[in-house]
Each structure stands twice: as structure tokens, then as C-alpha cells.
C-alpha positions in Angstrom: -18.9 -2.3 16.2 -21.6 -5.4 15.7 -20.5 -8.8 15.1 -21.9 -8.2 11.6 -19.8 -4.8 10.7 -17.1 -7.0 11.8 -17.5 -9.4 9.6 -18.1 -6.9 7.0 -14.7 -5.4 8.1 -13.3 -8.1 8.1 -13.9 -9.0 4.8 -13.3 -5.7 2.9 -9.4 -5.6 4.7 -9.2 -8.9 3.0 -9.9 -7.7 -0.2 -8.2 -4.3 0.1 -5.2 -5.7 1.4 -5.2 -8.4 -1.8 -5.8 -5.4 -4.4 -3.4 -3.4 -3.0 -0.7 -6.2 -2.9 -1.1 -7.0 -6.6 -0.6 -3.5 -7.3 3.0 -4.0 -5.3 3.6 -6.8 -7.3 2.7 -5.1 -10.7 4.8 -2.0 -9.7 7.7 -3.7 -7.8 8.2 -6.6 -9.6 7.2 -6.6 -12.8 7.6 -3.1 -13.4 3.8 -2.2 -14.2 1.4 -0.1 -13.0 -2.0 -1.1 -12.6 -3.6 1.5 -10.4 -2.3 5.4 -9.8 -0.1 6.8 -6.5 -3.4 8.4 -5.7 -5.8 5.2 -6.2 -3.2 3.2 -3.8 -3.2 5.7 -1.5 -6.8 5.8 -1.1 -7.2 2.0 -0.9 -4.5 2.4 1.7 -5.7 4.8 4.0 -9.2 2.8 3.7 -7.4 -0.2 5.0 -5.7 1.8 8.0 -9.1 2.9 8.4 -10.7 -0.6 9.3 -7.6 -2.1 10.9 -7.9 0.9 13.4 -12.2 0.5 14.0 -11.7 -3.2 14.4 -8.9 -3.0 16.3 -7.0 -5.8 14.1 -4.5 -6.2 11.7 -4.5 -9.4 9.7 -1.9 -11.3 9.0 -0.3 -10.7 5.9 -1.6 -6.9 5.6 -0.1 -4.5 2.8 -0.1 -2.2 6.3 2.5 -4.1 7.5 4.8 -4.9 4.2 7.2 -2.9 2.2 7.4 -3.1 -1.8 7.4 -6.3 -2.5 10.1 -9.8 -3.2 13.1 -8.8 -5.1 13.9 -9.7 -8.4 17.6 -9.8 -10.2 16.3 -7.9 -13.3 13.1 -6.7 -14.6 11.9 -7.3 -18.4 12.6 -4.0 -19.7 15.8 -2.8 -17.6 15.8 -0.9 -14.4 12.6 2.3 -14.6 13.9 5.9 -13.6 11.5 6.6 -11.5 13.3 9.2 -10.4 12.1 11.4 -7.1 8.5 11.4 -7.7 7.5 8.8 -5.4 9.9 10.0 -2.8 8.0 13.8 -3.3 4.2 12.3 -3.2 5.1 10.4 0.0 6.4 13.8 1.1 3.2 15.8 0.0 1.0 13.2 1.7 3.6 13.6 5.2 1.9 15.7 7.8 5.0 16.2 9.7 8.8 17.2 8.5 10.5 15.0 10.8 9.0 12.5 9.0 9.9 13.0 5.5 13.0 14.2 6.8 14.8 11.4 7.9 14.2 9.7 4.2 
């Protein structure tokens, strides 16, 4: 990779990794979604995508962070979100182990 796809790189994990932590926030902490599963997924995998070409994980990355700060109570109560983000992590699991041990 060129010093210039680099930077390019470089630049798009930056913004990738910003979208998809605002996204953490709005789901986690505020109790809003402002983007689908699949949408975060895709931004996601994008991300994993450049962190493994440039061979760097910046600091901070949604790659490297789970949910997001917790809060004692959100506006409107507690969501059910029930099993459905436990089953789309499952359908996008390649392996059973994996999804297994959840």
C-alpha cells in the first residue's frame, strides 16, 4: 500500500470508527437507533477491512470497544430487545464454537 492509500486509509478508519461509535452511543445509551444491525455491520466489517491492509488499529477503534459507557436508567425504561441481537450475531458467526460459548 502507497503512502497515499495510507493516508486515505487512514482517514476513512477515522471516520468509520466515529460513525459507528455514535451509533453505540445512540443504541447503548440513549436507547436509539440511528442506523440498522445490517448497516453497522457493514461499516464494521469495512473497518476490519482497513485495520487488517494497513496493518493498524487506531487508538480508540469501535474494533476494539464493546457497547458503550453505562448509564443508571435510560429515558423511556429499560428496551426488550429480547434475543434478536444475540441471533443476528449468531447468523453472522461462521463457526459454532463461537456462538456457542455466548
Amino acid at each position: 500500500m502507497n503512502a497515499e492509500k495510507r493516508q486515505q486509509a487512514i482517514r476513512r478508519m477515522k471516520e468509520l470508527s466515529g460513525i459507528l461509535k455514535e451509533a453505540s452511543r445512540a443504541y447503548y445509551a440513549e436507547d436509539r437507533e440511528i442506523m440498522s444491525n445490517l448497516e453497522y455491520d457493514a461499516l464494521y466489517d469495512e473497518l476490519v477491512k482497513l485495520e487488517e491492509e494497513t496493518q493498524m488499529v487506531l487508538a480508540g477503534s469501535a474494533t476494539t470497544t464493546v457497547g458503550y459507557e453505562a448509564v443508571d436508567e435510560l429515558e423511556n425504561g429499560w428496551p426488550d430487545r429480547g434475543s434478536h441481537l444475540l441471533s443476528g450475531k449468531i447468523a453472522k458467526s461462521s463457526n459454532t464454537w463461537e456462538w456457542s460459548s455466548w
